[in-house]
VOZAMI-161630 format. One record per residue (C-alpha): residue number from 1; residue in three letters; x, y, z. Coordinates in Angstrom, 1 decimal. Layout:
BEGIN
NUM | Ala | X | Y | Z
...
This chain:
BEGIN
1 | Unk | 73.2 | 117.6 | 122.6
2 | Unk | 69.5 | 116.7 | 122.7
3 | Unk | 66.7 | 118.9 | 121.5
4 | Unk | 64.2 | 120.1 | 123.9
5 | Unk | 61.6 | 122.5 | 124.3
6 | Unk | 63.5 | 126.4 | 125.9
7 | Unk | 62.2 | 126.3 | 129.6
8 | Unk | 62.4 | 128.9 | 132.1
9 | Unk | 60.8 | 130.3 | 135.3
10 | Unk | 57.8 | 132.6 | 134.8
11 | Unk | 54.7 | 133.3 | 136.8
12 | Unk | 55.7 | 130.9 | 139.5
13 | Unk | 56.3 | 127.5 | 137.2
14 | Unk | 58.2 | 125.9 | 134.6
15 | Unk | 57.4 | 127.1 | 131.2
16 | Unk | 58.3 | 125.2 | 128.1
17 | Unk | 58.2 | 126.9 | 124.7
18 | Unk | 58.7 | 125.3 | 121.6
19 | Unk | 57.5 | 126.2 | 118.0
20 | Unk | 58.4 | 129.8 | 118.0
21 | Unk | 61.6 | 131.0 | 116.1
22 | Unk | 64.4 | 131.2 | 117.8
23 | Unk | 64.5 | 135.2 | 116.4
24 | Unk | 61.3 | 135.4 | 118.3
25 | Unk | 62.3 | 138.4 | 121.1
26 | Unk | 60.9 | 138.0 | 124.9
27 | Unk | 58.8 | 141.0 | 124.0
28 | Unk | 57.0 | 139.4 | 121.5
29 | Unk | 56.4 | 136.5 | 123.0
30 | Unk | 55.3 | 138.3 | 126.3
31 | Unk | 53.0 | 140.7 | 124.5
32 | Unk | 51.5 | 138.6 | 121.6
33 | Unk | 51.9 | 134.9 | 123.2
34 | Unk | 51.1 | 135.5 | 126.4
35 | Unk | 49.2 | 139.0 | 126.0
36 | Unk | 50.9 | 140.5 | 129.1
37 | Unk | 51.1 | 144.1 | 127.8
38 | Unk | 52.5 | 145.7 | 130.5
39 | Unk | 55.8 | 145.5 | 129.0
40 | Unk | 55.7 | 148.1 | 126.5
41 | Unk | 56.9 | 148.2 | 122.9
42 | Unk | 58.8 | 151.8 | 122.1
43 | Unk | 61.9 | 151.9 | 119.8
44 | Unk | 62.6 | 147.9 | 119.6
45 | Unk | 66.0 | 148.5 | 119.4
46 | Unk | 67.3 | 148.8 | 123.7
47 | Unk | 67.2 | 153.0 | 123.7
48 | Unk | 64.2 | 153.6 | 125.7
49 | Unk | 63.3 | 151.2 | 128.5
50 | Unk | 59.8 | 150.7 | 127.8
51 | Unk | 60.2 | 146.8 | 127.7
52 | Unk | 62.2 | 146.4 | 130.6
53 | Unk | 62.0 | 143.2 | 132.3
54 | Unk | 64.2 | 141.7 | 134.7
55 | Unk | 65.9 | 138.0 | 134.7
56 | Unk | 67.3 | 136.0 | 137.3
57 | Unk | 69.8 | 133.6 | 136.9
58 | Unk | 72.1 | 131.3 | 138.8
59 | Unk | 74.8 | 133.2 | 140.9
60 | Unk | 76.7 | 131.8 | 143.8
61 | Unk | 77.8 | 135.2 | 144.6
62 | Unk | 74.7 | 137.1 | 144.5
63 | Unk | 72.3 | 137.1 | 147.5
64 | Unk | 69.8 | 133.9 | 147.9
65 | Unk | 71.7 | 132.5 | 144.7
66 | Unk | 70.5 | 134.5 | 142.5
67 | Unk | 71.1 | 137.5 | 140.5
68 | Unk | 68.5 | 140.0 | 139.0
69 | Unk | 69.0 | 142.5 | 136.8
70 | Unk | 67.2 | 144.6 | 134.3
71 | Unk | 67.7 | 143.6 | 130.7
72 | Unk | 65.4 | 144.7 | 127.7
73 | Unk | 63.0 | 142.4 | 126.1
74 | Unk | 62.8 | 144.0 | 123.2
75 | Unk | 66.3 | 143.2 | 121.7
76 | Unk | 66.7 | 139.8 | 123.7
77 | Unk | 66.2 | 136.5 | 121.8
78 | Unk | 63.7 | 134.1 | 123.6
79 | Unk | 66.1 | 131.0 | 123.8
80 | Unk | 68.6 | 132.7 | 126.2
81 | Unk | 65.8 | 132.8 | 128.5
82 | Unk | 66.4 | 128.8 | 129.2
83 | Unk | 67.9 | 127.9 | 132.5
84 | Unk | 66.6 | 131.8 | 134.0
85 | Unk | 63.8 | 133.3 | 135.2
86 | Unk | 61.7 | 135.9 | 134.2
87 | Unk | 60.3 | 138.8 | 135.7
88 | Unk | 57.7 | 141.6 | 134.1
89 | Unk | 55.7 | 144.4 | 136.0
90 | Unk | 52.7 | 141.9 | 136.4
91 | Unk | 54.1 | 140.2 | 138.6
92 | Unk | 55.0 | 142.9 | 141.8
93 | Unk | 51.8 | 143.3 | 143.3
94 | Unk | 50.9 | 141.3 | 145.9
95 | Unk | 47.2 | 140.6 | 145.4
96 | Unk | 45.3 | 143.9 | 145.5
97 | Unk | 48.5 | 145.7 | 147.5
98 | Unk | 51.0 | 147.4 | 145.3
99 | Unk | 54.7 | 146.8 | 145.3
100 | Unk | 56.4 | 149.6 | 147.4
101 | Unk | 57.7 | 150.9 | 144.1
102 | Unk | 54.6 | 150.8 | 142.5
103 | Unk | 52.8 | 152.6 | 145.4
104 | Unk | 55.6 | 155.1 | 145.1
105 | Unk | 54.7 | 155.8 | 141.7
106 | Unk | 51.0 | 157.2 | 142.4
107 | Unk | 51.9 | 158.9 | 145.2
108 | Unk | 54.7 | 160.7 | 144.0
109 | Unk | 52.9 | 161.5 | 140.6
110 | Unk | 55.2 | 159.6 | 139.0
111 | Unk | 53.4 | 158.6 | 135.7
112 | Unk | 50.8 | 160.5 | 133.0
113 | Unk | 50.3 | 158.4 | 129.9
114 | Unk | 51.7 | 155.3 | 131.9
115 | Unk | 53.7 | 154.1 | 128.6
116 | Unk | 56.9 | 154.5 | 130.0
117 | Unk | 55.5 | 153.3 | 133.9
118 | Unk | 56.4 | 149.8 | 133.5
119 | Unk | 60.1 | 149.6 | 132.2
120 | Unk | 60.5 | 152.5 | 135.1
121 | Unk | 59.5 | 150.0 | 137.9
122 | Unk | 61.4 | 147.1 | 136.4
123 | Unk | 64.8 | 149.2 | 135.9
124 | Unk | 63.8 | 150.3 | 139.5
125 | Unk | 62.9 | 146.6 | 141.0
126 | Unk | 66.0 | 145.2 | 139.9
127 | Unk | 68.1 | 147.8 | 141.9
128 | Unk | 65.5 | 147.8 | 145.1
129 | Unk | 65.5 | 144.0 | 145.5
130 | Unk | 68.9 | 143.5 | 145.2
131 | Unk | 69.9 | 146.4 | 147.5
132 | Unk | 67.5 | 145.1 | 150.3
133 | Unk | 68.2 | 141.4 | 150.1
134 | Unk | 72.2 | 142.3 | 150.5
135 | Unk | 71.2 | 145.7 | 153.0
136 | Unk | 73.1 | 148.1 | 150.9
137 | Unk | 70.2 | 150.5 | 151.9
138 | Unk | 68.9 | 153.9 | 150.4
139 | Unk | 70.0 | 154.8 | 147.0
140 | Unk | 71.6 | 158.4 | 146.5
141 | Unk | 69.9 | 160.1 | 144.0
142 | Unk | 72.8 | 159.9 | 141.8
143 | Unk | 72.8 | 156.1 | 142.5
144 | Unk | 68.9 | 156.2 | 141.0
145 | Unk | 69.8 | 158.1 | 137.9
146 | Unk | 72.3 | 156.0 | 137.0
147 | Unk | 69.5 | 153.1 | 137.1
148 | Unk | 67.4 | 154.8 | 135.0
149 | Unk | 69.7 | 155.7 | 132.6
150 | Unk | 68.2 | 153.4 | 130.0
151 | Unk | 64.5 | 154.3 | 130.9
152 | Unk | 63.2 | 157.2 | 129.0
153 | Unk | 60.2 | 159.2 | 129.6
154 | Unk | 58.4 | 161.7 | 127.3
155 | Unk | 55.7 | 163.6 | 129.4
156 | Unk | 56.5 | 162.8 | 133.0
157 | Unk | 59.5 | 164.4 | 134.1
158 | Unk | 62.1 | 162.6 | 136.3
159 | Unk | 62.2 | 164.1 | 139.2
160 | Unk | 58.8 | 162.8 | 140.4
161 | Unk | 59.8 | 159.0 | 139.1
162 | Unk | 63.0 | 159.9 | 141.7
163 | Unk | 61.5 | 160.8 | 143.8
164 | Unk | 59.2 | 157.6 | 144.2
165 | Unk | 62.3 | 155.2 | 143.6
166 | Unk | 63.7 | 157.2 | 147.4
167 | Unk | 60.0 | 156.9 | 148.7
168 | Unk | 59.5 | 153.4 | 148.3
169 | Unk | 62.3 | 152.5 | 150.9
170 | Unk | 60.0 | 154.5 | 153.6
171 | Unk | 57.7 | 151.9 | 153.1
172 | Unk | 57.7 | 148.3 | 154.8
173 | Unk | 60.4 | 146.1 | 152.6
174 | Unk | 59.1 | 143.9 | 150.2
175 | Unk | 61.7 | 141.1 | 149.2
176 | Unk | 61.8 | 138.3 | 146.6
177 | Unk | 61.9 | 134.9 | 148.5
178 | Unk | 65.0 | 133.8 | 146.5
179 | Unk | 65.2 | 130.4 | 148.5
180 | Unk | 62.6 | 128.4 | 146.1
181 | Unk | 63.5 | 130.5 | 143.0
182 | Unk | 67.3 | 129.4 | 143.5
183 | Unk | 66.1 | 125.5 | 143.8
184 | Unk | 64.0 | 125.8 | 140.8
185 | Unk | 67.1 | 127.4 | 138.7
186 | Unk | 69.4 | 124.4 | 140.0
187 | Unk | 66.6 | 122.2 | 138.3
188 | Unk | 66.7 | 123.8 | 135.1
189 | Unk | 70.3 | 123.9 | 135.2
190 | Unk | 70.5 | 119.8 | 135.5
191 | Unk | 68.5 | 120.4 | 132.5
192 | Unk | 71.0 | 119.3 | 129.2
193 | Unk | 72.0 | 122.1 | 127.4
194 | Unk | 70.0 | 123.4 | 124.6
195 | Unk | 69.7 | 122.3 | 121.4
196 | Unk | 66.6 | 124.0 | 120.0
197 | Unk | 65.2 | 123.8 | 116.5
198 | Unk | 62.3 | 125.5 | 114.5
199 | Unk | 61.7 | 126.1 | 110.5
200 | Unk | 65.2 | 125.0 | 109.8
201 | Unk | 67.2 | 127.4 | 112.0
202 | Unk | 68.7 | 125.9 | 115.2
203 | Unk | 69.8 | 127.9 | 118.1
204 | Unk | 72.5 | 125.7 | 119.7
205 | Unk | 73.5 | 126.9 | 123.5
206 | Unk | 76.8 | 124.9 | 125.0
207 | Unk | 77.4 | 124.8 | 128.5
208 | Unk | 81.8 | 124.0 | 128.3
209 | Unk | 84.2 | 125.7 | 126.0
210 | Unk | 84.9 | 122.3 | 124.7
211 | Unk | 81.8 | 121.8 | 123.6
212 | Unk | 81.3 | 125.6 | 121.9
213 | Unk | 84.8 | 124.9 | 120.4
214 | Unk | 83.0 | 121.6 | 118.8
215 | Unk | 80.2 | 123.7 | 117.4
216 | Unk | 82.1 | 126.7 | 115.9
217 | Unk | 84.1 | 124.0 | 114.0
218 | Unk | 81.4 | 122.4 | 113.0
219 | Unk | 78.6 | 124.9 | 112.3
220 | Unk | 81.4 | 128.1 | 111.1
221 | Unk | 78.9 | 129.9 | 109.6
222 | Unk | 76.5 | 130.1 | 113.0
223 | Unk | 76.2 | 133.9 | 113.9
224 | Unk | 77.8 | 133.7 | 117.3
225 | Unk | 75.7 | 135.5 | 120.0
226 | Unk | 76.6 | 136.9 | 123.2
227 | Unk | 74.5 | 139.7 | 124.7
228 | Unk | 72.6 | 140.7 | 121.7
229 | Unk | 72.4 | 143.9 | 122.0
230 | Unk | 73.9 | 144.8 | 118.6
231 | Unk | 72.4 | 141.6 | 116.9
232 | Unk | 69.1 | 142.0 | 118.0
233 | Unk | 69.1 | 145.2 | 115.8
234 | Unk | 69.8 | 143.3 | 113.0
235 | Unk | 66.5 | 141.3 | 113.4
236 | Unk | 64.2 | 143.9 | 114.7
237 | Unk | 65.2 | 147.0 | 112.7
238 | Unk | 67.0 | 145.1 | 110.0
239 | Unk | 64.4 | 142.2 | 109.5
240 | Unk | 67.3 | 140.0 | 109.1
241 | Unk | 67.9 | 135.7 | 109.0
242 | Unk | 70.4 | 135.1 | 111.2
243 | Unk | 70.5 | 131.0 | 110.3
244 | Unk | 71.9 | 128.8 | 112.7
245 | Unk | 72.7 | 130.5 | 116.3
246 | Unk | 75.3 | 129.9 | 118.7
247 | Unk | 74.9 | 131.3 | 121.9
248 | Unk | 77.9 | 131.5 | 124.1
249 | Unk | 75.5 | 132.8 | 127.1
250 | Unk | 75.2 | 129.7 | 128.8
251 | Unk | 79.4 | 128.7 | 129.1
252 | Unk | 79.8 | 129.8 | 132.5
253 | Unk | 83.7 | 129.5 | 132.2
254 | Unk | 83.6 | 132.5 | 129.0
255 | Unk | 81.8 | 134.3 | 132.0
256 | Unk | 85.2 | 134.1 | 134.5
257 | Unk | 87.6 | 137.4 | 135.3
258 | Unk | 91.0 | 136.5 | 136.7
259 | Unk | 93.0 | 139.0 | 138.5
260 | Unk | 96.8 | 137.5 | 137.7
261 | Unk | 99.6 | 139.2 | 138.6
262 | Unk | 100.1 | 141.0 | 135.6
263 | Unk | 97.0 | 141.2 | 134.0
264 | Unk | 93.5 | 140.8 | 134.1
265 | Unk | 91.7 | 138.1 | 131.6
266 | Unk | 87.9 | 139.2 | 130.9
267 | Unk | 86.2 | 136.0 | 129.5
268 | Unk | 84.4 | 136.9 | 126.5
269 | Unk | 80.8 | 136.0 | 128.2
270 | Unk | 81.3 | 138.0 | 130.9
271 | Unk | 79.2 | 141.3 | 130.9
272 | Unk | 79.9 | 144.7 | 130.1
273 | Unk | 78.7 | 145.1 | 133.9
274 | Unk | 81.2 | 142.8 | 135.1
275 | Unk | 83.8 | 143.7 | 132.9
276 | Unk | 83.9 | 147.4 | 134.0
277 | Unk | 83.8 | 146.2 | 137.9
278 | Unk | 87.1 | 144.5 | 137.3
279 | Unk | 88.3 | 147.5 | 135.4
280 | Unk | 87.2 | 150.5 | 137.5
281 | Unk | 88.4 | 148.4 | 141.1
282 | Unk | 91.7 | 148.8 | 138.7
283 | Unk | 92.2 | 151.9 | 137.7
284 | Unk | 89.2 | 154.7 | 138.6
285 | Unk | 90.1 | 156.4 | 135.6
286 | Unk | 88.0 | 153.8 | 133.9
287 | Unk | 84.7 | 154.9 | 135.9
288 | Unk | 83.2 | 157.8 | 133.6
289 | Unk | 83.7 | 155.5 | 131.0
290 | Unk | 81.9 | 152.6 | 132.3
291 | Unk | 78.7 | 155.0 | 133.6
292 | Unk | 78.3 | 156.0 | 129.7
293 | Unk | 78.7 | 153.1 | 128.3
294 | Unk | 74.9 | 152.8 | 127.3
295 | Unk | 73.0 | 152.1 | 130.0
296 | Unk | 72.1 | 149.6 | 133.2
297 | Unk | 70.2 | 147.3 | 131.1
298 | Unk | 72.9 | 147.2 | 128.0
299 | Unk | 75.4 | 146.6 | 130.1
300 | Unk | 73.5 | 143.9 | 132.0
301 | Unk | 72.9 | 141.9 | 129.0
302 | Unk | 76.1 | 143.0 | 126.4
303 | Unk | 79.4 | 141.3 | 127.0
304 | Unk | 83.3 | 143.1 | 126.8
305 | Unk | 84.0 | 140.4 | 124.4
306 | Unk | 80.9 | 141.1 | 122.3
307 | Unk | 81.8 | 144.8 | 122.1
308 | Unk | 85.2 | 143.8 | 120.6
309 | Unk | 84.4 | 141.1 | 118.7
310 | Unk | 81.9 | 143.3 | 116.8
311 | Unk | 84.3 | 145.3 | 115.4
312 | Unk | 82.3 | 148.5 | 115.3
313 | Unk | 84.7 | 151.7 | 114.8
314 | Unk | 82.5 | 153.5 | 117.4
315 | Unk | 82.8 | 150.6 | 119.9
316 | Unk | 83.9 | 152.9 | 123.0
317 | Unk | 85.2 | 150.4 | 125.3
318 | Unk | 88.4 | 149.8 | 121.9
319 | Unk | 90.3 | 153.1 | 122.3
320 | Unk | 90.5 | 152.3 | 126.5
321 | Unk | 91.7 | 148.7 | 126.0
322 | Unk | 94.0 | 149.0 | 122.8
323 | Unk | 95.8 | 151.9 | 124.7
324 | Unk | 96.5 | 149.4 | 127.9
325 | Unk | 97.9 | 147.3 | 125.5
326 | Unk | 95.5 | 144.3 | 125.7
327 | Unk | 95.6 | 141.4 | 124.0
328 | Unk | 92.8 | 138.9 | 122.8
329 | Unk | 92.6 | 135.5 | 123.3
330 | Unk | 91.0 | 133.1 | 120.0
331 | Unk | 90.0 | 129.7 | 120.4
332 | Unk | 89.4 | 127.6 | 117.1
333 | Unk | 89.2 | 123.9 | 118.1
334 | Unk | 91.7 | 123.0 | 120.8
335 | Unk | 94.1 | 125.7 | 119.4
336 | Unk | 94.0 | 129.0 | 121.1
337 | Unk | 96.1 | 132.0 | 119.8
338 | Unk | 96.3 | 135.6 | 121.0
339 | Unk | 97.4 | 139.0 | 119.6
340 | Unk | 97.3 | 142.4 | 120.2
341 | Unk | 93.7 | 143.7 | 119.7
342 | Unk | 94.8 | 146.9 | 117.2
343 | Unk | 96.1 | 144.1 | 115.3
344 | Unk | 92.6 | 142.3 | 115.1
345 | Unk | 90.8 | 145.1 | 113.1
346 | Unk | 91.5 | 144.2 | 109.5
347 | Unk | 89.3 | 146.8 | 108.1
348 | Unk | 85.7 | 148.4 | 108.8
349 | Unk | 83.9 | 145.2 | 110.4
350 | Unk | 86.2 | 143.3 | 109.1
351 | Unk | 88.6 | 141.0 | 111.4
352 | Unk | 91.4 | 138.6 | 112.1
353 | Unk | 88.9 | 135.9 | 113.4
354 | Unk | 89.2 | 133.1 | 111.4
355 | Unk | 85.6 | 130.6 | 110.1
356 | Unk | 85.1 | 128.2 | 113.2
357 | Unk | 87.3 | 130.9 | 115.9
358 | Unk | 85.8 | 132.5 | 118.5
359 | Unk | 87.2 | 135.1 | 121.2
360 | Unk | 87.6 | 133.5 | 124.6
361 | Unk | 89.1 | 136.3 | 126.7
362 | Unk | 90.7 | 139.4 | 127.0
363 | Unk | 93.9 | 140.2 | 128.9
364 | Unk | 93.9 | 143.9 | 130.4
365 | Unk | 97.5 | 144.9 | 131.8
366 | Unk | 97.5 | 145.6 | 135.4
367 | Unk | 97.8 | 149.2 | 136.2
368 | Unk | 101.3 | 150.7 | 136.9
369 | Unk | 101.8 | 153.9 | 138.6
370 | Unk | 104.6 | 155.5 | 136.2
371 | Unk | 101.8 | 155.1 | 133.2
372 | Unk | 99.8 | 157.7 | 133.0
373 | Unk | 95.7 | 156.6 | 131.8
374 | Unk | 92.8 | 158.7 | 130.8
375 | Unk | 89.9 | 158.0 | 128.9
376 | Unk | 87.3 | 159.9 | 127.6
377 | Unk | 83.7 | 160.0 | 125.5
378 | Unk | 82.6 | 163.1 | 123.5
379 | Unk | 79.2 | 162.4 | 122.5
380 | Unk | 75.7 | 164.3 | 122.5
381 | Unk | 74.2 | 162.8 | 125.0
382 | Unk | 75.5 | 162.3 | 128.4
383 | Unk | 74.0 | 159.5 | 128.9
384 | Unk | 73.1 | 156.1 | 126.4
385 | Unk | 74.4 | 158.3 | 123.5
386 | Unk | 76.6 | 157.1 | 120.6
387 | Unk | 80.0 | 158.8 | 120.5
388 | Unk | 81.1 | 161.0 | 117.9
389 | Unk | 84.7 | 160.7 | 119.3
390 | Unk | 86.8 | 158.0 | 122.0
391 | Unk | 89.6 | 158.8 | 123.0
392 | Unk | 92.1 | 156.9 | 125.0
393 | Unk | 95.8 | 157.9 | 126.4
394 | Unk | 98.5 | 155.7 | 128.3
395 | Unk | 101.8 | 157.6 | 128.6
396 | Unk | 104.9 | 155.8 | 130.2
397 | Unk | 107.0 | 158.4 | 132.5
398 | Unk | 110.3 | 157.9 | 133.5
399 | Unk | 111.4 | 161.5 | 135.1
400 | Unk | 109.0 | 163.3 | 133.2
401 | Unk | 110.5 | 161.5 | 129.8
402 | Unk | 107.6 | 160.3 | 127.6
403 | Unk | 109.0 | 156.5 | 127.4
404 | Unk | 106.1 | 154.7 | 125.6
405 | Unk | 103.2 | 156.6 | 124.1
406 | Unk | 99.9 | 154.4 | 123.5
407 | Unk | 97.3 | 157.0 | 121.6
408 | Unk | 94.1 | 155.3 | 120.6
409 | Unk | 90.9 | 157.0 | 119.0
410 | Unk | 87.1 | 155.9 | 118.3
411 | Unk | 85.1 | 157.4 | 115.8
412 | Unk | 88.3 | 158.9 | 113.7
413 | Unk | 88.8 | 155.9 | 110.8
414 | Unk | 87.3 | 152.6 | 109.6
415 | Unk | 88.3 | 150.8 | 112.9
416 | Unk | 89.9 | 151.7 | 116.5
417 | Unk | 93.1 | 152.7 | 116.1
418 | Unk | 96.5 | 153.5 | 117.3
419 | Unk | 97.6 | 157.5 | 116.1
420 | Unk | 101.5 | 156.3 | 115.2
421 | Unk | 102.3 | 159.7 | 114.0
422 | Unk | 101.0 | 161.7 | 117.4
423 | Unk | 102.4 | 158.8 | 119.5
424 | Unk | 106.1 | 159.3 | 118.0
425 | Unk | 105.7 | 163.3 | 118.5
426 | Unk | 105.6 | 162.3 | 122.2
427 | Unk | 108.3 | 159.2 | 122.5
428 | Unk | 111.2 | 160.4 | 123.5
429 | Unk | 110.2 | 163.7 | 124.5
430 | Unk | 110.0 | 165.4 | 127.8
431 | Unk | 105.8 | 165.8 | 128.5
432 | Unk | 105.3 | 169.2 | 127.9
433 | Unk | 103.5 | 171.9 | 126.0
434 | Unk | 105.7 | 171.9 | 123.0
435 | Unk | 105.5 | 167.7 | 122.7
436 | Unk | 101.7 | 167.7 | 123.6
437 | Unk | 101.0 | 170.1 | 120.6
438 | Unk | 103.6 | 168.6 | 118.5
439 | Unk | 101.2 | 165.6 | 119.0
440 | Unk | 98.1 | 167.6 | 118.2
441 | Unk | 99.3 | 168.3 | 114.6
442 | Unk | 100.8 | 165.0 | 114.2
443 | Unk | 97.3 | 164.0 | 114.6
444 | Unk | 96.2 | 165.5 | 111.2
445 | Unk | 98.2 | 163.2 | 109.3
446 | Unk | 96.8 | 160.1 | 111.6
447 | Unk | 93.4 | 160.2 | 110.8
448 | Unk | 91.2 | 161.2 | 107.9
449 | Unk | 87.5 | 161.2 | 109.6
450 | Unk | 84.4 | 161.1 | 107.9
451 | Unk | 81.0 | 163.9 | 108.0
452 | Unk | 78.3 | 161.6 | 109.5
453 | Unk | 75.2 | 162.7 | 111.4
454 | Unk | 76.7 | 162.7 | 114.7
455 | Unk | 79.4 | 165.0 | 113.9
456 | Unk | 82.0 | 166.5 | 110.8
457 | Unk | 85.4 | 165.7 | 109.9
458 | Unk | 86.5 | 168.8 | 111.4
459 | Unk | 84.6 | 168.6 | 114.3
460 | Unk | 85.7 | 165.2 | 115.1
461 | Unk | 89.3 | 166.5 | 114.0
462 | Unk | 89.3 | 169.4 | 116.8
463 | Unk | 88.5 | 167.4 | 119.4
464 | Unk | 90.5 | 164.5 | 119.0
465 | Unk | 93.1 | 167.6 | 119.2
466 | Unk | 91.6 | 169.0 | 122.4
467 | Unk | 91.6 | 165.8 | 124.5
468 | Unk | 95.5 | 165.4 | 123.9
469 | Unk | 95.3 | 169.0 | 125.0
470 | Unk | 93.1 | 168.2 | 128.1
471 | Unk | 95.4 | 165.7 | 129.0
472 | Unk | 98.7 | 168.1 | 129.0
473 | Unk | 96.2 | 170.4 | 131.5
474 | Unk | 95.2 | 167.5 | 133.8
475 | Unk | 99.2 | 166.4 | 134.2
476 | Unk | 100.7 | 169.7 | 134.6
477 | Unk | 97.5 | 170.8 | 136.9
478 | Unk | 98.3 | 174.0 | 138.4
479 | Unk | 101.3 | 174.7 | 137.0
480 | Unk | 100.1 | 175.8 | 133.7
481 | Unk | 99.1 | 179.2 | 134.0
482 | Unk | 95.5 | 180.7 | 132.7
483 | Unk | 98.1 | 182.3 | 130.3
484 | Unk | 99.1 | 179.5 | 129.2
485 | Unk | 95.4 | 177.5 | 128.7
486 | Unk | 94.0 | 181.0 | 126.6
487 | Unk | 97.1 | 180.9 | 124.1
């Protein structure tokens, strides 16, 4: 690797940066080094939408070549803009004519203070341009609120801001010329990959798994990044040094999902938007899931293998895949290992992944009809929210005969784990009423749960209980009586 100044695409040229930290976030750079305000500053921490911006990046797949999608500025780190192209609310209008969208806006009375206006029209550009360029035509409503889920707005009210995101498609279309954009990205990506330096801290971006394997070995106490939407935290609300930074972003191979014949491998770069695509084309039992899992611009920037890696005991996608029965791939030089992922929580943060190691991949079992799946998220919220509990089921059935019981839980203990006690109340055992509530106590002496501001022991306790409960009524359907539920 060379050292060169981070380039990108932005305001129709090549920009080079250098001489800014590699901490330094796209929102601070926008605002304070470029003073385009439009993208706004609210929580700094990916929850509100006020700074969305939108990126475009190489995709063979996507229409034009390239790929767009919402992200937020406030938590992204300004080196894993290189290669890409950037996108912020200045730069819609077409001379003194507003953007469809835009116009929208004002005629729908879509906007009072106008704080929250700009991330609004990104979230909603991203979804527009990409819709028209591949002619997947009018949103549903639904399909709008579901791109606005990370967008929040204080004074407004969303229906008018839906109603402008329909409106705008009764307008003449308004497309990105993608031809040029996607000749510009094949430039920057001829570019060699970035090695970029400043105050002493390095921010090293690979483009091979050889040459990330090299790194890790060589730099093992780098903070690996992926999507940064947990890391970025650390720096913004934290105020945190990360050192020496390798981002795995740029390893387009990390970014592959395989469909083999008996399982699916998730590289660890590819993104929680990805990931869930794979999943939910599956099993559809994976869908509710995958629409709460934070929101559009989140999951547009945060990776599966992030989310596991990370080791958070509230990570909601765990419970899901350690139920499946997936395992995790590790890469540490040339050697690669795998294991079960239960078995690669140690303790709270604290995992199996050795100095130098990094997680390659996942491998998701292929769905099998006589294995009964459900997951589900009990949070606040609906949407964007932090769960208080996860909860994650996959029951073998062989005549009705629980064979193999995999119980997972969220938000019960230190890390995501298997409940061995309710899962041996069910092995064994016809599926019925008497095994399913067997399994609810069984879960008492599984899990100890802490009182935390999202919910109490007790709370957390009962509805862990519930959900094995909910999944004895969704199996036995209308054969269990109302008599039966009110006991």
């Amino acid at each position: 690797m060379s050292q060169r100044p981070i380039q990108f695409w932005f305001r129709g040229q090549l920009v080079p940066v250098s001489q800014v930290s590699p901490q330094r976030t796209v929102l601070q750079w926008l605002r304070e080094d470029q003073h385009a305000c439009g993208s706004k500053e609210g929580c700094g921490e990916g929850d509100c939408g006020a700074c969305t911006v939108v990126v475009g990046s190489r995709d063979d797949a996507a229409p034009g070549g390239v790929r767009l999608e919402a992200v937020n500025s406030c938590i992204q780190f300004l080196p894993t803009l290189d290669g890409k192209a950037l996108f912020t609310v200045e730069d819609l209008a077409n001379g003194d004519a507003l953007h469809p969208l835009q116009q929208a806006m004002v005629d729908c009375h879509g906007s009072q203070c106008g704080f929250c206006t700009p991330g609004f029209v990104m979230s909603m550009w991203a979804q527009y341009d990409t819709r028209q360029a591949t002619g997947g035509g009018v949103p549903s409503r639904d399909e709008v609120n579901d791109c606005l889920s990370g967008n929040l707005c204080r004074c407004t009210g969303y229906r008018p801001i839906v109603d402008a995101a329909c409106a705008a498609w009764e307008a003449p279309a308004q497309k990105l010329d993608r031809a040029p954009l996607r000749a510009v990205l094949d430039t920057l990506a001829a570019m060699t990959a970035l090695e970029y330096e400043h105050a002493g801290q390095r921010f090293f971006a690979p483009r091979s798994i050889e040459a990330l394997a090299v790194l890790c070995e060589t730099h093992p106490e780098a903070r690996i990044l992926a999507g940064s939407t947990d890391v970025g935290l650390w720096v913004t609300k934290q105020l945190r040094d990360l050192g020496d930074i390798l981002y795995i972003g740029a390893v387009d191979e990390l970014k592959r999902i395989t469909v083999a014949a008996d399982a699916i491998e998730i590289g660890a770069g590819a993104t929680l938007t990805d990931a869930f695509a794979a999943l939910c084309a599956e099993d559809a039992q994976w869908t509710d899931l995958a629409r709460r899992f934070a929101s559009v611009p989140v999951r547009n920037a945060g990776t599966l293998g992030g989310n596991v890696a990370n080791g958070s005991p509230i990570g909601d996608s765990m419970p899901a895949l350690i139920a499946l029965g997936t395992r995790i791939v590790l890469q540490k030089g040339a050697s690669i290992r795998e294991m079960a992922l239960e078995d690669f929580y140690l303790a709270y943060q604290k995992t199996a992944r050795e100095p130098g190691e990094f997680v390659r991949a996942l491998r998701v079992p292929r769905r099998r009809e006589e294995v009964l799946f459900r997951t589900w998220k009990i949070s606040k919220r609906a949407d964007q929210d932090i769960s208080a509990v996860c909860a994650a089921f996959a029951l073998r059935l062989d005549a009705g005969v629980v064979t193999q019981a995999r119980i997972a839980f969220g938000g019960m203990a230190a890390t995501p784990r298997r409940a061995a006690l309710a899962e041996a109340a069910l092995q064994g055992q016809p599926l019925s009423e008497t095994s399913i509530r067997a399994a609810m106590t069984a879960l008492a002496q599984d899990y100890q749960p802490l009182d935390d501001m999202r919910a109490t022991a007790g709370y957390r306790m009962q509805v862990a209980q519930n959900l094995l409960w909910r999944l004895w009524l969704e199996h036995a359907g209308s054969a269990v009586s109302l008599a039966e539920v009110s006991a």
